[in-house]
C-alpha positions in Angstrom: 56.6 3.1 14.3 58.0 1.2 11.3 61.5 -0.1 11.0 64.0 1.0 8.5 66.3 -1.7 8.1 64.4 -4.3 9.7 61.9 -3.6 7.2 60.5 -6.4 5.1 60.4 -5.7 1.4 58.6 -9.6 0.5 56.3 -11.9 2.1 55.4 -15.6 0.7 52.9 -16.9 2.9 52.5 -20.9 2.5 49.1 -21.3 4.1 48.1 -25.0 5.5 44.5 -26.9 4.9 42.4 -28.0 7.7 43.8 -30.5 10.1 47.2 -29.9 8.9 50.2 -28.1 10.2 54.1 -27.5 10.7 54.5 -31.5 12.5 52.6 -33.3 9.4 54.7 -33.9 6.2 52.3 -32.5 4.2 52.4 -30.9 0.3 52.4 -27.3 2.2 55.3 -28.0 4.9 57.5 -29.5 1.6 56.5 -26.4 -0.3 57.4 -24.2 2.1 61.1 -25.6 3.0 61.1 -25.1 -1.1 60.5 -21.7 -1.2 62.4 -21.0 2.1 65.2 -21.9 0.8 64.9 -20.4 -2.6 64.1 -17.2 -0.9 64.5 -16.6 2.5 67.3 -13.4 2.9 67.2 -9.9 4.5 64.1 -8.6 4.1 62.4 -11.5 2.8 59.9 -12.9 4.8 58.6 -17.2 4.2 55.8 -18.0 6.5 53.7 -21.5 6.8 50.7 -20.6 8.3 47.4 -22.8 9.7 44.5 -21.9 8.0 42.7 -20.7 10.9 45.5 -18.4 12.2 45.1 -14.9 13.7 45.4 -13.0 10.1 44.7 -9.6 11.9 47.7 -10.2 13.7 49.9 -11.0 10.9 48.5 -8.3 8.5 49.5 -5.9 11.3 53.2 -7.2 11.3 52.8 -7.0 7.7 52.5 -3.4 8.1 54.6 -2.6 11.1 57.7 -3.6 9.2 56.9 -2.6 5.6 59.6 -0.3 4.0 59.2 3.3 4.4 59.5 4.2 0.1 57.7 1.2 -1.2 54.8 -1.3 -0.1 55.6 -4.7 0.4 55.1 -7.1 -1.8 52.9 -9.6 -1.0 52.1 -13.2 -2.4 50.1 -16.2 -1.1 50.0 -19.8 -1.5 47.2 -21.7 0.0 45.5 -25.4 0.1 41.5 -26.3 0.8 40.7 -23.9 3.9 43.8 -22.3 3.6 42.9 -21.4 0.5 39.3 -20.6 0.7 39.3 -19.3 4.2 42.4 -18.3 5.4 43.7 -16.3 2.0 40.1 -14.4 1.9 40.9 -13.4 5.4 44.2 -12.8 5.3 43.4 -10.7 2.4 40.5 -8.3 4.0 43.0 -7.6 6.9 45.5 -6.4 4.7 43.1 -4.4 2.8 42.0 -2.7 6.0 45.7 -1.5 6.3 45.9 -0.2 2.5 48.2 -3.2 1.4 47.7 -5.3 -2.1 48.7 -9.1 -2.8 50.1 -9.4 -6.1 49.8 -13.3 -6.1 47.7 -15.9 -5.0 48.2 -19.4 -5.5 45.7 -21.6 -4.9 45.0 -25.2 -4.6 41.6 -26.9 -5.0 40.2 -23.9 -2.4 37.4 -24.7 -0.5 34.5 -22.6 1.0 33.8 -22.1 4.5 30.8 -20.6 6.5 31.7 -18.5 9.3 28.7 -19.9 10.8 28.9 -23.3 12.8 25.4 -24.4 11.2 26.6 -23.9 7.7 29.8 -25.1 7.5 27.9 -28.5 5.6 28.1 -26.1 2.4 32.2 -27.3 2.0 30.9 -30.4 0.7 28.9 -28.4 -2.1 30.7 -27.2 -4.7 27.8 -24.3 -5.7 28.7 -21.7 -3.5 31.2 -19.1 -4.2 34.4 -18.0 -2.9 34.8 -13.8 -3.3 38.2 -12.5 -3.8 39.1 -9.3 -2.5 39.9 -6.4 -4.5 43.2 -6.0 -2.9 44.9 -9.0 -4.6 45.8 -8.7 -8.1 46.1 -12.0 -9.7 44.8 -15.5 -8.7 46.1 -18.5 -10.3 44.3 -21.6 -9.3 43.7 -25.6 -9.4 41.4 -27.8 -8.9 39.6 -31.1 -8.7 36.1 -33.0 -9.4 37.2 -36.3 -8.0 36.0 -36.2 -4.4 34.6 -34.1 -1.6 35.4 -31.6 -0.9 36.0 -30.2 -4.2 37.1 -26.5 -4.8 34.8 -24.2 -5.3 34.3 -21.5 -7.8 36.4 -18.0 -7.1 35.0 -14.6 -8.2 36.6 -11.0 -7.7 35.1 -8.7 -5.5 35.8 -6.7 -8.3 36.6 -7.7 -11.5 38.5 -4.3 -12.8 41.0 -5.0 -9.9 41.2 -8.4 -9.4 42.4 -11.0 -12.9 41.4 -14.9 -12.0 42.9 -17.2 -14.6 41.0 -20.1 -15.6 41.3 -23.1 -13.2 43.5 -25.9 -13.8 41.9 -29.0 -13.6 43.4 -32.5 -12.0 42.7 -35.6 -11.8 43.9 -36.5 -8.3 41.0 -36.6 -5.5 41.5 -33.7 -3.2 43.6 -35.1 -0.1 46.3 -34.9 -2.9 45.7 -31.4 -4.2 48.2 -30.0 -1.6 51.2 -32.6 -3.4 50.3 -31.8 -7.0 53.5 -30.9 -8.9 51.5 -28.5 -11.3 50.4 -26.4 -8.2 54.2 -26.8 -6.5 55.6 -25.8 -9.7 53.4 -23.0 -9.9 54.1 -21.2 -6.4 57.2 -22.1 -7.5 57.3 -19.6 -10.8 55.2 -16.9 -9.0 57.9 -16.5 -6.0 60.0 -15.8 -8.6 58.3 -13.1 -10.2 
């Protein structure tokens, strides 16, 4: 049953790289306690998530408490796995329950085999990262400088799903998760 006025009208979802999390003063943890602040309120919702996190478990809350009139809306701002993993996943759950992301954000995202044996191919920056057709815009950033290096989105389908162009920096990717361009970014998309 969903809740009336419990109901959550906006979701920002601030998702984490790999090895990071809520106790490590990272570019994610200052970006979210940004955009907490900014927009945390009554049926507003700001969540920093790990990358690996349950995402079927929070694409069903995500539905439990969405208004009754109108879907939520949802955006997304992810680093590395976060990004590359943990977005794409949060993504297909929330496509199984009929909701869209309007936003993702996305720094220097990087690929990750759900197979043990394979996950060598996040220090290759050939293979592809598909988007899901339930997200609606991806802006992203990324980097050449080390390894791993983000790799190349495309939409699941393109007649759903606008990627912009990727931003290029000049920082090696332990950084990409501080880069003001990215910060400032989320920043202007919350906002939306």
């Amino acid at each position: 049953m969903r809740a009336t006025e419990s109901s959550i009208h906006h979701w920002h979802i601030v998702i984490s790289g790999f090895l990071q999390h809520e106790g490590k003063p990272t570019g994610m943890v200052r970006l979210w306690r940004r955009l907490q602040a900014a927009h945390a309120a009554p049926g507003v919702c700001v969540e920093l998530r790990a990358w690996n996190d349950a995402w079927g478990h929070l694409a069903e809350l995500i539905w439990r408490v969405q208004p009754d009139e109108t879907p939520p809306t949802v955006k997304v701002y992810a680093y590395s796995w976060g990004a590359g993993w943990g977005a794409m996943q949060l993504a297909r759950e929330l496509a199984r329950r009929g909701i869209v992301i309007e936003w993702m954000v996305l720094s220097d995202p990087v690929y990750r085999s759900p197979l043990g044996m394979f996950r060598w191919l996040a220090l290759f920056s050939w293979r592809r990262i598909r988007v899901p057709a339930n997200v609606r815009a991806v802006h992203w950033f990324r980097q050449r400088s080390s390894l791993p290096a983000g790799h190349e989105l495309w939409p699941e389908r393109k007649e759903r799903t606008t990627i912009s162009p990727a931003v290029w920096a000049e920082v090696s990717h332990q950084y990409m998760d501080d880069l003001r361009l990215f910060h400032r970014e989320c920043e202007r998309v919350a906002e939306l």
